[in-house]
N, C-alpha and C positions, 0 to 999 in steps of 0.2 A: 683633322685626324682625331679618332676618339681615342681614348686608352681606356683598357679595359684588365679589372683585375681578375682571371679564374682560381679558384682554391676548390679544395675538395669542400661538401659540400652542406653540412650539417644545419648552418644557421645563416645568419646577417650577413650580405654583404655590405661592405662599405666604402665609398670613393677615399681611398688612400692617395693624397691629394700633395705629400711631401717627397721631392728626387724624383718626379717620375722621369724615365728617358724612356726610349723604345727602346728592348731588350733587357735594362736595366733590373733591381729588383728594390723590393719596399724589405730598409731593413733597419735595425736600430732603434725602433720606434720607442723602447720603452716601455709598453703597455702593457700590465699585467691582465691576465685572463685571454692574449690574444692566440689563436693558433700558432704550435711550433711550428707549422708546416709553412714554408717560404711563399712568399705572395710573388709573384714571377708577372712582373709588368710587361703586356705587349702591345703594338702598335696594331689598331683595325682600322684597316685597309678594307673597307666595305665586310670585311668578312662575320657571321652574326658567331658571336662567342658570350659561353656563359660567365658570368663572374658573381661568386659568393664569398664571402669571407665573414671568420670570427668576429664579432664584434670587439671593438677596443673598448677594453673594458678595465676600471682602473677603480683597486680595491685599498683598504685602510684605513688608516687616521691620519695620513701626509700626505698632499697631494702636491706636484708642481705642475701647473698649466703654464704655457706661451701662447700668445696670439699672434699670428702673422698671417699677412697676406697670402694665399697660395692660388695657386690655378687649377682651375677642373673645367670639365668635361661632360655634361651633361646634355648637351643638345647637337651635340657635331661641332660647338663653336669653344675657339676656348676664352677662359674668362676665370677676372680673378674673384677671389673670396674670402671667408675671414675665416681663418680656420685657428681650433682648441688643439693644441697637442698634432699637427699635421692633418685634421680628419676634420671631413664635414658629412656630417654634424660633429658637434666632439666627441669624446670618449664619454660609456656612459660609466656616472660614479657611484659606487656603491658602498651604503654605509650602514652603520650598525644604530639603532634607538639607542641612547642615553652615553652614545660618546662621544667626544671632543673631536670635533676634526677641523683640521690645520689645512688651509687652501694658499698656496702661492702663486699668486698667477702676475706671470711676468707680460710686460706689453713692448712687441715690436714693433707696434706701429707706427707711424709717424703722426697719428691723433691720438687722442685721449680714447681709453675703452672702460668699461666695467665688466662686472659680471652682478646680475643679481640671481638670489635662489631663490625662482618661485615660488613661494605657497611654503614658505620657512617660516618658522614661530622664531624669532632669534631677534639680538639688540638691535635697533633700529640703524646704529651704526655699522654693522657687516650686512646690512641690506643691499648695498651697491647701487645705489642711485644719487648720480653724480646730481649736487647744486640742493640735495635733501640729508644726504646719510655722511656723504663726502664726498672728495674735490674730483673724483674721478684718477685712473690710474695712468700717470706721463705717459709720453713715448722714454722708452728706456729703463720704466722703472717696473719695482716689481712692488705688490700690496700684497698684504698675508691677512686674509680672510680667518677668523676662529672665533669658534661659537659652538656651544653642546647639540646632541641633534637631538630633539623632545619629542619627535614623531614617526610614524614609520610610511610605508607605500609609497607611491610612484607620482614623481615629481618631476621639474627640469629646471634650467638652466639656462640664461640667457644673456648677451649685453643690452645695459638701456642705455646704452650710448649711441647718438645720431639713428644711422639706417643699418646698422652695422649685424642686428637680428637678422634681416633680410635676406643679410648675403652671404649667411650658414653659421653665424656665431651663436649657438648654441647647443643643447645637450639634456638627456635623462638621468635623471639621479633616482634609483633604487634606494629604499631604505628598508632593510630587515630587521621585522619588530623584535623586543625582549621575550615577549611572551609568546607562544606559539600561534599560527595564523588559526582564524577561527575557521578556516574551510580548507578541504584538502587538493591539493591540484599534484600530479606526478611531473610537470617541464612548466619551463615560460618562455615567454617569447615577449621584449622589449617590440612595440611597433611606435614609429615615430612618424608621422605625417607634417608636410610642410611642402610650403611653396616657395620655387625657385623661378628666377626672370636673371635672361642675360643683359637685360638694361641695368643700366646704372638707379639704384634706387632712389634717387635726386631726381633722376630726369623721369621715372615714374611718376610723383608727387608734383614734378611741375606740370604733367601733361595732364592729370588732375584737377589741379586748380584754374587752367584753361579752359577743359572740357572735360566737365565730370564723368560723361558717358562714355569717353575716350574707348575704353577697352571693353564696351558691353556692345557683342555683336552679336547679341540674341532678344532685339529689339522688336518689337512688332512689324510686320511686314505685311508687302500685298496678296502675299500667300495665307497668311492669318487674316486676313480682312476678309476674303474670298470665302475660308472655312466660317467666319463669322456671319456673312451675308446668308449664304445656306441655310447654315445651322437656326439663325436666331430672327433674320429677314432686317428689309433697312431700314423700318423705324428705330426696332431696338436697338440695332446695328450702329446707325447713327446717335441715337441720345447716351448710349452707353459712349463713343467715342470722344465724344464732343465733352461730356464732363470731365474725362483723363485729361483732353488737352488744353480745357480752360482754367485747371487747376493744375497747370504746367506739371503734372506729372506721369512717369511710366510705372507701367503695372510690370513692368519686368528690371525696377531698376534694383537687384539683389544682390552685387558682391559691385565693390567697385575696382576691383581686378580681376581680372578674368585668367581665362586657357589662350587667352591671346597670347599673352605672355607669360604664362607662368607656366612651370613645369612642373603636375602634380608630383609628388616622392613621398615610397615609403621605405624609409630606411635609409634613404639617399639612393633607392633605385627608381629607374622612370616608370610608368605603366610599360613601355614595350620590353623593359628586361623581366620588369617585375622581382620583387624580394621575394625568397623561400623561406619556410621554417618547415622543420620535421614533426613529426609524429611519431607513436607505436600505436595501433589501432588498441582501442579501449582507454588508455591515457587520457586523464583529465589535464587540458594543457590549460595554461593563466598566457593570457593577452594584455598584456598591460600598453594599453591605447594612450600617445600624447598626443595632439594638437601644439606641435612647433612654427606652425608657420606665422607669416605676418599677417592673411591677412584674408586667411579662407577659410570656412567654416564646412565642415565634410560628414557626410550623411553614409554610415559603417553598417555594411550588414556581411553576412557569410551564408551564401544561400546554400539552403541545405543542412544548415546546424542553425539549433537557439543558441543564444549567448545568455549567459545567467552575469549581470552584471553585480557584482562584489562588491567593488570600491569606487566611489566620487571622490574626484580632488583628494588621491590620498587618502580620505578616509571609507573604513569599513562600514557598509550600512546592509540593510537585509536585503536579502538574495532576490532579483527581479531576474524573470526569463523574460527576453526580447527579440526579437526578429531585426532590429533596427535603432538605430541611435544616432543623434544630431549633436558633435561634439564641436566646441566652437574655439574660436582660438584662445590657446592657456588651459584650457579644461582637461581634464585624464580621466578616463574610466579603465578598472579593473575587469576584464569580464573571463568567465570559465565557460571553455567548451568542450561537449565530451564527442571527437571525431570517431565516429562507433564502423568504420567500414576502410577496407582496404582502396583508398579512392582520396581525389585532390579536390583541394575545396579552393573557391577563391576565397581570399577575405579583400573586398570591391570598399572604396571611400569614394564616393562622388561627388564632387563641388556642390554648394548647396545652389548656386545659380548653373546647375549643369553644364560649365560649358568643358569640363572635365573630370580625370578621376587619377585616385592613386590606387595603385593595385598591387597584391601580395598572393603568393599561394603557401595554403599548409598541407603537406601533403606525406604518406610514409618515408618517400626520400625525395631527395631534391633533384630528380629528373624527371618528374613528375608534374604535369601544369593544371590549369584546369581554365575551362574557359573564363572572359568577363562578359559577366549581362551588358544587356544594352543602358546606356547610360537614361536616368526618367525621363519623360518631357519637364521641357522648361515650364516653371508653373506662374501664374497672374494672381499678382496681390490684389488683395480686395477691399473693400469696406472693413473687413472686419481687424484688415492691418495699419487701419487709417487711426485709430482707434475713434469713431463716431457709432453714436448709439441710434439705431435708427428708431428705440423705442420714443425716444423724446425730439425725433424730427421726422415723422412719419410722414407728412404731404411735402414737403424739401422737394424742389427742383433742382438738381443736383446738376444741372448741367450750366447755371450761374457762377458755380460755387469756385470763390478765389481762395487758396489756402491762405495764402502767403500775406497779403494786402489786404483782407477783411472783405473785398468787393464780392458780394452775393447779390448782384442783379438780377439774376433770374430767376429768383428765389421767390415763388405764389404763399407771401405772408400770412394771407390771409387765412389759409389754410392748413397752417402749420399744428402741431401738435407740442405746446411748451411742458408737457405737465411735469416734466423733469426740471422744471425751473432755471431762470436764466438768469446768467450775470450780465448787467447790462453797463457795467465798468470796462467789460472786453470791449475792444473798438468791433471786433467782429460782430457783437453782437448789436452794440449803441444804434447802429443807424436801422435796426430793423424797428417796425411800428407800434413794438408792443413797449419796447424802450423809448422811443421816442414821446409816446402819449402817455407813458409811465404807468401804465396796463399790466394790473396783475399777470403773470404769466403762466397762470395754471388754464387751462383752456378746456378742462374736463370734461365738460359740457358741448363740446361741439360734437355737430351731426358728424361720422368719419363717414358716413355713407356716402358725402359729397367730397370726399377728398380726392384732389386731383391724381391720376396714377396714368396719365396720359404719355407720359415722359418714358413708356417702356420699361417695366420691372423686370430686372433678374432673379428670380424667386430662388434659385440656387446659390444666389450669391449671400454667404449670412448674413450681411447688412440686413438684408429684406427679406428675408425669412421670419423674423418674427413682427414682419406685417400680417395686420388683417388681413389683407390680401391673400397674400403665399400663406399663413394658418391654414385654412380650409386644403388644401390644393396638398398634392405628393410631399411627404418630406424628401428635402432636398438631397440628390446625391451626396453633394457637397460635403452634409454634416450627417451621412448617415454614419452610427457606429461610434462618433463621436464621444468625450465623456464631456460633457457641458458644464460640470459643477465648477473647474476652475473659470469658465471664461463671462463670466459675470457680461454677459450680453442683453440683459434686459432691466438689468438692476445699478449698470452704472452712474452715477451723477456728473457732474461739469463738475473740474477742476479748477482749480483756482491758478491761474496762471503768472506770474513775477511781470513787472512790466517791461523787465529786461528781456522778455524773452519777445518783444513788440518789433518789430522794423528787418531789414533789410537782409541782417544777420539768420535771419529765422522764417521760414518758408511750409511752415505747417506745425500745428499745434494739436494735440491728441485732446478731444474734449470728456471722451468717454472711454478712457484706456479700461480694457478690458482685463482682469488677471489672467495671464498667460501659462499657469503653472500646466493644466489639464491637457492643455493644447497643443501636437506635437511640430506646430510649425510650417511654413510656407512649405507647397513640396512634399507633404511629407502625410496631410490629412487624409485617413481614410484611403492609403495605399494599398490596403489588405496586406498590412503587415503589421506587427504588434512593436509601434513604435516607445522607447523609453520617454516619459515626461517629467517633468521633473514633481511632479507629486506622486509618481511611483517612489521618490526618493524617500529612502526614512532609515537614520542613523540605527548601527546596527548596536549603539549602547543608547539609555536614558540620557536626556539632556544634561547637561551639568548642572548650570545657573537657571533654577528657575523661576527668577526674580523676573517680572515685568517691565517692560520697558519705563523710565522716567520722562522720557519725550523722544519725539521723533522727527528726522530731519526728512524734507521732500526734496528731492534734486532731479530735474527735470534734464532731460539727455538732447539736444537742441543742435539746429543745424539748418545749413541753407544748400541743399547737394546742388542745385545747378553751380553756388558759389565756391564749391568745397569747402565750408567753414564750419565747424566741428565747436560746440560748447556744451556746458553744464547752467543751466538757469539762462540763456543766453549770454553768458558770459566764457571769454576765450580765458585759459589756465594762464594768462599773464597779466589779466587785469583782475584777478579773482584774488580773495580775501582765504586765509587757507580755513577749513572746518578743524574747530577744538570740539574734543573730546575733554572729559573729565574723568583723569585718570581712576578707574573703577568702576564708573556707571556702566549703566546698561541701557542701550541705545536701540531704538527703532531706525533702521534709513530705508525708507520708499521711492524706489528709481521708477519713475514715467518716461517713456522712451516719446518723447514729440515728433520723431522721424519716421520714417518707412525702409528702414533698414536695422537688422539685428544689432545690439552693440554688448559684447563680452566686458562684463566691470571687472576689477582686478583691484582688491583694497591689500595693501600691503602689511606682512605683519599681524591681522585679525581675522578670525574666523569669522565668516558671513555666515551665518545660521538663518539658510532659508526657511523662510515662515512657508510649510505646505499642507497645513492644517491638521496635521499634531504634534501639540508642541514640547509631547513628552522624547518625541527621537527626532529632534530638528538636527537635518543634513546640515553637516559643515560643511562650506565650499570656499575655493580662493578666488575663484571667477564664474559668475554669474551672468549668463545668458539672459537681455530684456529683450522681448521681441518686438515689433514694429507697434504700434496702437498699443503699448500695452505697458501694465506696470508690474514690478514684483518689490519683494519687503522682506528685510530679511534682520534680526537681530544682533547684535554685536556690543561686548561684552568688550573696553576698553580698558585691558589687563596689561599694555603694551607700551611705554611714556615713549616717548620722542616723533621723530618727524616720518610721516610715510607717504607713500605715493597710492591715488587711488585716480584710478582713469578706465577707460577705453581699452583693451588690448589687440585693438586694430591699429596697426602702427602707424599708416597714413589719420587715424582721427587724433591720435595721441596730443598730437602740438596743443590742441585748444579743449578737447572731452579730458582733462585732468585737472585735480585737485590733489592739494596739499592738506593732510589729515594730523592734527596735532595731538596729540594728548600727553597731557599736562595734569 
């Protein structure tokens, strides 16, 4: 039996999740800012019924939250959850720049919960993360959160305790600035995205660490093998295969939760209810975009309207029009739309591994739908996500190639191209012959006229595009359109890799991580749509600190996914040593992503001012999208003394992709 709430019909519904009965009504809630109009709970009985409701929205300087268990309703099935105040997601809270507010959040659980605030400048003690800030909040007891709020824009709210984000404990925090906003919008509309599974979040993460691939059933198949014999014939067919599968990996391994289980939501409505917001035609409306979920990264457009994006992570930066934006989990964009016709627009989120979507319509009223596009094709990682430079491995047999183990058997030495220089302290690289005989490794000199390319090139693939080969030959689909400047594809060098990051734990290593800032991501290239990047970003005041970094920290993002094992340097967040900071300096940290999957950083407490090459309006952000083969760098200014959490905000990597960040 599902329940379903209808209200009249202006904005947000929301799963009112506390006293439901059949006939029954939602009442007493407490919530300031929610509709007077009574929320009238009924039983559906196969019947299709609309359901909108006010958002609970809860305004001041005092606030009392509860956590309890409640049950919802999301799939046909019922199932329990963690709900803020009766409601999942919670109530969203909205506060004022430069004033005090008082948070009480009582815990009825029968385990321990937090809450922490995202992307809060505040003592490192009301950060809420148990076993760093403090002990965590009993069952039975209540913690009183207070701290000044120093910032403004659009933020959330979460617990980091166990899996308990998962299964709806969290929420949006509003912050209206002192001074007036620098851009004019007439309405807003909160949108909150996140993923929901009727499984038990335990028993997700076990079936994980059995079979990574568990929920990825958008695998390559014999139907893609058939389009690839046609298309490309079976030499290439075959040598292109045969290198995926000796270097035991997939070209489609991209979220490792899928639409199998999870239930895209925006608002807390599913794609087939779909959440409403209003319009007036002409009205500039403000879309404040979060990323709540555990553990999906969602790919936002509105076809038929640009989106002028405003604000990153809360802050204000200069105005970009976009067609399209890849928001990852923890991340917020602001963005203004100006809906100019009497007509319903979707606003479409689709999983970044396509295997679904979350959907919303904005429209003059809320009877009003409009269609969803067909969800992309699933897309094939490539070389260029592996982070390998094919400039300095130009004759590479690629179909030898062991990620994991060092073993490149197949690999025609002879005719390799070092001139990018080799470390031959890497075991991957020791046993090849140029190491072995202690052979300078610059090779400048060789004829490339005889280099073998027997092995089938992909000349679309941008590995191999900036081969001699593919030079002469069509620029590739692939990178037509492209802006090349951030992804340093002919100019990277071999990295210096920790020895920790050597064995079993660790199943591919990024030799030539490419900067990723220019490049909008797997999925997402050369769509014909004007995707956001994040060197589009540039803070919309002058930098503050513009002191030079003193030193900089490298932290390699590392991992074994056939094992699900999750680190930083190859080392797991329970045998690691925490990173001090020196209370005041100013810091460089360059994250290389060693894997083939996105990972969202999240340092707690400190603005990360990504380096996107001006360093007069470097973007603040509180979480940081590294994309597969690639690295990014970003500044920080250690203004903040005590203990913070800095990790992964994939809550399945969290256990082992975190560190502890000190400053002292």
């Amino acid at each position: 039996m599902k329940t379903l709430i209808p209200s009249n019909a202006d904005v947000t519904r929301r799963r009112f999740v506390k006293g439901l009965a059949a006939g029954g009504a939602v009442a007493g809630l407490g919530l300031s800012g929610c509709s007077n109009t009574a929320n009238k709970v009924v039983a559906d009985k196969g019947m299709k019924v609309g359901k909108f409701s006010h958002d609970p929205e809860l305004k001041g300087k005092v606030f009392d939250l509860t956590i309890d268990e409640q049950r919802v309703n999301f799939t046909g099935r019922s199932r329990i959850a963690t709900a803020i105040n009766g409601t999942v997601p919670g109530p969203t809270l909205r506060w004022k720049e430069g004033e005090t507010v008082t948070l009480r959040v009582k815990n009825n659980l029968s385990v321990v919960t937090s809450i922490h605030w995202h992307g809060m400048i505040l003592d490192y003690r009301m950060d809420g993360v148990p076993g760093l800030s403090f002990d965590g909040i009993k069952p039975g007891e209540t913690f009183t959160y207070r701290f000044k709020v120093n910032q403004s824009g659009t933020y959330w709210y979460h617990s980091h305790s166990g899996f308990q984000e998962q299964t709806g404990m969290h929420g949006v925090i509003v912050i209206e600035p002192k001074n007036p906003y620098p851009y004019k919008f007439d309405r807003e509309h909160v949108i909150s995205l996140a993923d929901w599974t009727d499984e038990d979040p335990t028993r997700v993460y076990g079936k994980l660490k059995k079979l990574s691939h568990y929920y990825n059933y958008n695998e390559r198949t014999i139907g893609d093998l058939v389009k690839e014999l046609k298309k490309d014939g079976l030499k290439k067919t075959f040598n292109n295969r045969k290198m995926w599968n000796e270097m035991r990996m997939s070209q489609r391994d991209l979220s490792d939760v899928t639409g199998y289980t999870y239930t895209y939501l925006m608002n807390s409505s599913t794609p087939r209810e779909g959440w409403r917001g209003v319009f007036k035609p002409g009205e500039k409306v403000l879309l404040r975009f979060v990323n709540t979920s555990a553990m999906s990264f969602f790919d936002v457009r509105i076809p038929g309207l640009k989106m002028t994006v405003v604000a990153s992570d809360g802050q204000y930066i200069k105005p970009v029009s976009v067609d399209e934006f890849r928001i990852g989990v923890a991340e917020n964009y602001d963005v203004i739309v100006e809906p100019d016709a009497s007509q319903a627009y979707t606003i479409f989120a689709q999983s970044l591994g396509r295997s679904g979507y979350a959907r919303g319509t904005l429209a003059p009223n809320a009877t009003m739908t409009a269609a969803a596009p067909k969800v992309d094709p699933v897309p094939d990682l490539t070389h260029l996500d592996m982070g390998m430079d094919m400039s300095n491995m130009s004759g590479m047999d690629h179909s030898g190639m062991d990620m994991g183990g060092g073993s490149m058997s197949g690999m025609d030495h002879s005719k390799m191209n070092m001139s990018g220089g080799m470390d031959c302290s890497d075991p991957m690289h020791a046993s090849m012959d140029a190491c072995k005989n202690k052979k300078k490794s610059d090779m400048s000199g060789m004829d490339h006229s005889k280099m073998n390319m027997s092995g089938g090139m992909d000349c679309s693939d941008p590995m191999h595009a900036s081969m001699d080969a593919c030079k002469n030959k069509k620029k590739p689909d692939s990178m037509a359109g492209m802006d090349h400047g951030g992804m340093d594809m002919s100019g990277a060098k071999p990295v210096k890799h920790a020895a920790t990051e050597y064995g079993p734990h660790v199943d591919m290593r990024a030799e030539a991580p490419r900067l990723g800032i220019s490049d909008p991501g797997i999925g997402l290239r050369n769509n014909g749509r004007k995707v956001l990047t994040y060197s589009d970003i540039k803070n919309l005041y002058p930098t503050t600190d513009k002191r030079k970094p003193s030193r900089e920290i490298e932290l390699h993002l590392t991992g074994n996914m056939s094992r699900y094992m999750w680190s930083i340097n190859g080392v797991k967040y329970a045998d690691a040593k925490p990173i001090e900071l020196k209370f005041g300096e100013r810091v460089r940290i360059t994250l290389v992503n060693d894997t083939m999957m996105s990972h969202p950083m999240h340092l707690h407490g400190l603005w990360s001012e990504l380096e996107t090459g001006d360093s007069n309006y470097l973007p603040r952000k509180h979480t940081v999208i590294v994309q597969p083969g690639a690295k990014v760098s970003y500044l920080v200014t250690a203004d903040a003394r005590g203990r913070w959490a800095y990790h992964c905000h994939l809550l399945y990597h969290m256990l082992g992709m975190f560190r502890e960040v000190r400053v002292v």
